[in-house]
C-alpha positions, -999 to +999 in steps of 0.1 A: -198-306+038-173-282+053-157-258+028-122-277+022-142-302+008-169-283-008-139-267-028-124-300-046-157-313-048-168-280-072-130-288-089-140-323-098-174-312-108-160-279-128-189-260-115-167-229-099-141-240-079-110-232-100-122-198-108-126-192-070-084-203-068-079-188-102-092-156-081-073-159-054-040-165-072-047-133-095-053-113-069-020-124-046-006-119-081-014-085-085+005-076-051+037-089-064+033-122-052+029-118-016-002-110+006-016-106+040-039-133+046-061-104+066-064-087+031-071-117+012-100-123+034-112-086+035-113-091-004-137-116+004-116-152-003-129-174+018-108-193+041-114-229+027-097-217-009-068-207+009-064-238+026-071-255-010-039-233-024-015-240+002-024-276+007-037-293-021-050-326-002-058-346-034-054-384-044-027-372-069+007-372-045+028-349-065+003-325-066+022-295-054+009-260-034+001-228-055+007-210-024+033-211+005+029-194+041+046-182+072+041-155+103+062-126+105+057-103+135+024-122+144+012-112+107+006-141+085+014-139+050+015-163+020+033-164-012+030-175-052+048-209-056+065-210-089+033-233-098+010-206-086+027-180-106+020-202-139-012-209-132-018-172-128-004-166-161+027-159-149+054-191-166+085-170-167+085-159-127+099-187-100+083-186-064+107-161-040+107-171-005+099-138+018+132-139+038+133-111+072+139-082+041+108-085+024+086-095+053+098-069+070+088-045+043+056-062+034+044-066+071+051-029+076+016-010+059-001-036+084+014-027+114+008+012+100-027+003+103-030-013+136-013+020+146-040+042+127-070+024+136-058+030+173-058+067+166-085+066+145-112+055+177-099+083+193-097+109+160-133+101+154-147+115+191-142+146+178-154+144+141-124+132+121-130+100+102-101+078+092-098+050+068-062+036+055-066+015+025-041-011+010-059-028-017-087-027-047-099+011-037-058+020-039-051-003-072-083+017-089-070+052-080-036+043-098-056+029-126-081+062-130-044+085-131-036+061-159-063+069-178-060+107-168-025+107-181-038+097-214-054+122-220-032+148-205-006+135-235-031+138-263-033+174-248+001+178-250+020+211-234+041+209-204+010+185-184+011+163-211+049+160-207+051+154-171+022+131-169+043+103-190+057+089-156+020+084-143+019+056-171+041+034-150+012+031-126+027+045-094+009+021-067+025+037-027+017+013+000-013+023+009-040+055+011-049+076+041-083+093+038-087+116+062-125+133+066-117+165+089-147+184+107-152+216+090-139+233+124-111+216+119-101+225+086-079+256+096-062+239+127-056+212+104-039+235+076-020+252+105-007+220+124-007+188+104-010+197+064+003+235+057+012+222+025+001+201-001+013+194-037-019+192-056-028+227-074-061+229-044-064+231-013-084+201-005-116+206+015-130+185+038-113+151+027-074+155+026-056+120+009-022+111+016-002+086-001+019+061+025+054+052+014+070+029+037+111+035+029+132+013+054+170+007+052+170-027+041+144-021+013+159-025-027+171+005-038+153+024-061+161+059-083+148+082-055+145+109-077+123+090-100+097+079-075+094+111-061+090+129-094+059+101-099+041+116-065+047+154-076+032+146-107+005+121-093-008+151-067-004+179-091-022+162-125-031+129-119-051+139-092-049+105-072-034+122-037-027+154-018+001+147+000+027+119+003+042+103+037+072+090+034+077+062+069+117+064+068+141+044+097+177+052+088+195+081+081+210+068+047+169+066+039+165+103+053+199+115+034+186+098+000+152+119+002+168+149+016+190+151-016+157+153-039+144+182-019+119+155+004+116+178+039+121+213+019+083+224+013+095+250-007+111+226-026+082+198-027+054+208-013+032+178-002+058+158+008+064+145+043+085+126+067+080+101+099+104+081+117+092+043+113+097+039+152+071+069+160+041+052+138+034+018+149+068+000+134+101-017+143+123+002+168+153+019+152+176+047+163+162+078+166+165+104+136+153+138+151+131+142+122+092+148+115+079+169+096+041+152+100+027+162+128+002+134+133+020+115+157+016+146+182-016+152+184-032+143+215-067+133+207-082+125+244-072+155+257 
């Protein structure tokens, strides 16, 4: 019995099976309602529940998909139906095809990581260890400031006031841990990091929050979102830096006006042009203020 059919045979006998797509629906759920299928599977869905979700192939003719799918820029990606939303608790929201916008955006912490993981065969010759993560370890961080805020506002004081926005969960796109050789650490502090925004100087391990901010993506209170990562590195603890992956100069302008690129202004913060770290093509900016993307590994 191959797994397709191992699936609606455990349906029919209630012995697992819906809590297996009950899973998988929860946890496309939890990223807004649009996934990578390569994350899905690094969560550990197996590939037969996914085929259950997006085609149902029952004796019941209107039974209709909790999933939909499609391939953007050779990344595959599927989608909540407005079924699959209900049936992850979710009756009031309607399924939202991903149009060029939000598969563009989506599709763009991937192609990050095809990017890293390229430099990260080369960073690890020499003792740096690099590991980008866009999923349950990143969701738990977000979940551990919650809690931290908590009790930063039973403390009260200024802490306690600032760590109110860290109760909105801010979740960035993904997490760069970086483990630096300890003859590293001062080149490193020099060249790629001279600043960060949490209180320490982080030793060995340095994280850095990835904030991918193209031109076509919703617009958002710039200030607001920045204010969540100075307050994230500086009491919640959950990153050292942030790297903000910008292709426009309406993006740049936006975060320029909040002090972004000033590290006197906010430290920790840092800027990339989205055509210099593994992403779509887009006029150049003449702006970087991370220096990753220069150093030259196999020299």
């Amino acid at each position: 019995m191959d797994t397709l059919e191992r699936i609606f045979a455990a349906k029919r006998l209630e012995d697992g099976g819906e809590q297996l797509l009950a899973d998988l629906l929860s946890d496309v759920a939890a990223d807004g309602g649009v996934a990578l299928l390569t994350d899905l599977l690094a969560a550990g869905h197996d590939r037969g529940v996914i085929a259950a979700a997006l085609h149902p192939e029952t004796d019941d003719k209107r039974a209709k998909p909790l999933l939909k799918g499609s391939v953007v820029n050779g990344i595959e990606l599927v989608w909540c139906t407005t079924l699959g939303w209900s049936r992850a608790g979710f009756s009031n929201k309607r399924e939202s095809p991903v149009g060029s916008r939000t598969a563009r955006h989506r599709t763009a912490p991937a192609l990050f990581d095809r990017w890293i993981c390229d430099k990260a065969r080369k960073a690890s010759e020499v003792g740096v260890i690099l590991n980008l993560d866009r999923g349950r370890g990143m969701r738990m961080v977000s979940e551990e400031m919650t809690q931290k805020a908590w009790a930063l506002i039973r403390q009260g004081g200024t802490a306690g006031q600032e760590a109110g926005i860290l109760l909105t969960r801010p979740i960035p796109d993904a997490l760069l841990v970086e483990d630096w050789h300890p003859d590293s650490l001062k080149w490193r502090s020099e060249n790629v990091y001279p600043h960060v925004g949490s209180p320490e100087v982080p030793q060995s391990e340095i994280v850095t929050a990835i904030e991918v901010q193209l031109s076509d993506t919703a617009a958002i209170v710039m200030s607001q979102k920045v204010r969540a990562h100075d307050v994230a590195m500086r009491h919640g603890g959950g990153w050292h830096a942030v790297l903000w992956i910008v292709d426009s100069k309406d993006v740049l302008a936006r975060l320029n006006r909040v002090g972004v690129g000033n590290p006197i202004e906010k430290p920790g913060h840092y800027i990339v042009e989205a055509r210099n770290v593994g992403l779509h093509s887009h006029e150049p900016l003449g702006v970087g203020t991370w220096k990753w993307t220069d150093i030259a590994w196999d020299q």
